[in-house]
N, C-alpha and C positions, 0 to 999 in steps of 0.2 A: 504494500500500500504506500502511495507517494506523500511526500509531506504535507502536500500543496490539500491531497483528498482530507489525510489523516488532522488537519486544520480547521479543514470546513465542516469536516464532521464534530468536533468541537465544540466548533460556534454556534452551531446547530444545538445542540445538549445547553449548551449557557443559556441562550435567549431563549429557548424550552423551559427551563428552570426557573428563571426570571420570568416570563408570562405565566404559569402554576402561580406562583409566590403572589402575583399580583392579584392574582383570579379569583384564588384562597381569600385574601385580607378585603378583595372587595365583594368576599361576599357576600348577599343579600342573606341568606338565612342563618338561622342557629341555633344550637340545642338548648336550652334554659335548666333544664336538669339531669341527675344520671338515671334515672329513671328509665325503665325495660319502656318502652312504647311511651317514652315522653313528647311533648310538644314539640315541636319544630318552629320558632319563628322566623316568619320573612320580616325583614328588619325595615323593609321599606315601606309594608304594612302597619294599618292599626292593628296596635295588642289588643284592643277593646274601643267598644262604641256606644255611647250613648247618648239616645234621641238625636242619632244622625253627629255627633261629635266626635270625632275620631280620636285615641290616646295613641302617642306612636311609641314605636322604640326606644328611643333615645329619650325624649320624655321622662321614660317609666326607666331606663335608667339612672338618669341622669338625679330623679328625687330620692333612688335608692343609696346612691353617692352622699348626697346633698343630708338622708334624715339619718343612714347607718354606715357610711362611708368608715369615719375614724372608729365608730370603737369595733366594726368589724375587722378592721385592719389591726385595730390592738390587741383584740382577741388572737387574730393568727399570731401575731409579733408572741403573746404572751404563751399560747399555744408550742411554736419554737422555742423558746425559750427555756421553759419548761423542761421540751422533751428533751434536748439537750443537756442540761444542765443532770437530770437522771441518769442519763447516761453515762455521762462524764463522772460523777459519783455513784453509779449501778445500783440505784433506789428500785428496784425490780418490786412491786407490790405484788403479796400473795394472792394467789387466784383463792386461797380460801373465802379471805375480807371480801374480796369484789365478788364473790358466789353469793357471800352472806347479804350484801349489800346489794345484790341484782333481783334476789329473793324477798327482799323487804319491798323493794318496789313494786314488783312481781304481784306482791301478794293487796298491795294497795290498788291497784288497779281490777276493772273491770274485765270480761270477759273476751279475752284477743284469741286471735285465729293464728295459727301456726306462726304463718310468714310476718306477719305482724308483729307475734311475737320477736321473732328472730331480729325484726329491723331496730325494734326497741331495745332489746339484748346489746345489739351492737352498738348502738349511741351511748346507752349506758352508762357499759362499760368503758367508752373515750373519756366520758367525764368523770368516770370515779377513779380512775387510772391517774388522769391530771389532777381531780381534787388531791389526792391522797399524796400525790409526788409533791404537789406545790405546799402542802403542810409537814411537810416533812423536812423541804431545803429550808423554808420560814422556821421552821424551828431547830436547825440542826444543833446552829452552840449553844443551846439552851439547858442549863442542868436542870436535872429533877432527882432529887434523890432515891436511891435505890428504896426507903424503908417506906416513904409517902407512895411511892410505884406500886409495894405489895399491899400497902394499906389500903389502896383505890380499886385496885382490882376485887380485894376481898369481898368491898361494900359494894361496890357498881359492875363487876365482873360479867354479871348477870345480862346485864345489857347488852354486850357485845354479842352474845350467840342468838340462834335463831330455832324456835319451835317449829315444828314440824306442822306442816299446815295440809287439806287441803281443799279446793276450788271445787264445788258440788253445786249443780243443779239436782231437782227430782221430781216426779212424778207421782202423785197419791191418788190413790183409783180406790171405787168400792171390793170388785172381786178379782180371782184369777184370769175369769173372763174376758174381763174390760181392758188384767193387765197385756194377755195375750193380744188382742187385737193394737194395741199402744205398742207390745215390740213387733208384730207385724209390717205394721205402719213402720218401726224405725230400719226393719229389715228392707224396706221398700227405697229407704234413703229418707224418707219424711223430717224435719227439722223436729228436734227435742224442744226448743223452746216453741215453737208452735202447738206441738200436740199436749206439753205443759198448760197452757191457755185453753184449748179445748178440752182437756180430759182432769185435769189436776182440780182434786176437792179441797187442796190446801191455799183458803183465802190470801194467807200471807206472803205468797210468792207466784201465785198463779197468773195477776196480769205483768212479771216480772221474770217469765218465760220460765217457772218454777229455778230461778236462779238463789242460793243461797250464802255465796258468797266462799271466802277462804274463811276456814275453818281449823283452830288452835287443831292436834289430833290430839292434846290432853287437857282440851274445854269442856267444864263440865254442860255445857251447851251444845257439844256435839248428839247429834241422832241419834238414840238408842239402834245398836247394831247397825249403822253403817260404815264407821269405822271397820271395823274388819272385812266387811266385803268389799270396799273401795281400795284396803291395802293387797288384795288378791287380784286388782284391776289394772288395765295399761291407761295413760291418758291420753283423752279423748275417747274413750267407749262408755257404753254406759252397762247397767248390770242388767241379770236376770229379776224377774219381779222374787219378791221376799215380803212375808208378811212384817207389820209393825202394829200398833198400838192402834193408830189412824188408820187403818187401810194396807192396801197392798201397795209396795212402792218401788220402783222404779228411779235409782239414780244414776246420773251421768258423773263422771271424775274426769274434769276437764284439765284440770292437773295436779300432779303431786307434787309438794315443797318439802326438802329431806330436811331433820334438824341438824343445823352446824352450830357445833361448843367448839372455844378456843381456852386451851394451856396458857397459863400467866406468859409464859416466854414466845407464844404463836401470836400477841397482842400486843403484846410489854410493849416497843416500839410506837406503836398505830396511840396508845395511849397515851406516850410519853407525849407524843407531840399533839395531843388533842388537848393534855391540862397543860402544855408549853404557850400551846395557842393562848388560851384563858389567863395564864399570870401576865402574858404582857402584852394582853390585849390588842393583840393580832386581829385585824380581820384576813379574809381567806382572797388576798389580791398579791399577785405578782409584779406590783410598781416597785418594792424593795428589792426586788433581785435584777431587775435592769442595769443599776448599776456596777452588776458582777462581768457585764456583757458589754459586745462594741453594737450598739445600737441605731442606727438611722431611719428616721421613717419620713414620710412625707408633711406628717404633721408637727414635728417636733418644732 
């Protein structure tokens, strides 16, 4: 191949490169989230309209700038920072704490569906990951003495673990009969909280899709005999009918929360720096550790 060809084919590749690069940045559309089947916007378009008033792109970013611009931007800054700085020091937080801590949420919450679950899981866990690191570098020089450490835990130890709970809808019917035709119905695929509302004789949860909420498993307000056949169950199924007090019933275990207790020495740490925080009145912000860091931002 002559040099004069192997040249032109070249310049050919360059100014190919250069039109792509320009075609790209003058793009008209764009993805607005990572989302499976997210929006697509055309940039040149309205994002919205009303009564014939067109809001455009640039608009609606330009007020997202303008209302969360800086402390979005400080939040990553503080975000980096962070993870960084754990690193650099290998503050690695136990996946117990953040089990126990994903479990408390868990259990505070209403009735989520798998995947749902899972997306909540994952956020979480980013924040209680960053809480816990950023209490940790905030109080690192901070002494506590060893004898107040074992006296705090003795009295408040308690706190730190987590009961075993768990997340029960159910069904109360008159006979075997009625229960039969209800698991019928749920062999069919029929919704549990639907056929709760149409079949459930328990007023107190019946327009509430016979939901009952998480459940201590050592409340003295747990159902008589459903503990045990919910701990013989997978989550997300529900049981065989079984007689009770009320009727014949029918519950779903939409999920199990396992109990987790921590060792003075699997917490010692996580506490030090929780009564660290409190003597010197810390709040839980990362402005004090900036200046460990070479910092620059737009706003500064």
């Amino acid at each position: 191949m002559s040099k004069r060809l192997l040249l032109g084919i070249v310049i050919v590749l360059v100014i190919t490169n250069i039109a792509t690069l320009i075609y790209w940045n003058k793009s008209e559309s764009t993805i607005i989230d990572n989302k499976e089947n997210g929006p697509v916007i055309n940039k040149k378009k309205p994002v919205a309209s009303v009564n014939g008033q067109d809001i455009f792109y640039e608009d609606w970013m330009r007020q997202l700038r303008l209302n969360n611009g800086e402390s979005q931007l400080k939040s990553m800054v503080d975000q980096e920072l962070i993870r960084q700085l754990a690193k650099e020091k290998d503050l690695d937080i136990s996946e117990k704490v953040i089990q126990k801590e994903i479990s408390m949420l868990t259990a505070a919450e209403g009735i989520m569906k798998k995947e749902e679950l899972k997306r909540a899981e994952k956020l979480w866990r980013e924040k209680l990951v960053y809480r816990y690191q950023l209490q940790l570098l905030l109080t690192e020089g901070v002494k506590i003495p060893e004898d107040q450490l074992q006296r705090y835990y003795e009295e408040y130890g308690d706190q730190y673990n987590f009961s075993a709970s768990m997340q029960l809808s159910h069904i109360i019917v008159e006979d075997l009969s009625t229960a039969k035709k209800v698991i019928r119905d749920l062999e069919a695929d029929a919704d549990f909280g639907l056929l709760a509302r149409e079949y459930s004789l328990d007023e107190e949860t019946r327009d509430k899709k016979g939901y009952l909420g998480y459940i201590y498993t050592n409340s003295q307000f747990f159902p008589e005999g459903y503990k045990e056949i919910a701990l013989q169950m997978d989550d997300h199924s529900y049981s065989e009918p079984f007689a009770t007090e009320e009727g014949v019933a029918i519950i779903y275990l939409h999920r199990y929360l396992p109990e987790i207790t921590f060792t003075y020495e699997e917490i010692k740490k996580y506490m030090k720096s929780e009564i660290a925080m409190q003597e010197t009145n810390q709040t839980l912000s990362a402005d004090p550790l900036w200046k460990e860091a070479e910092i620059h931002w737009l706003y500064e």
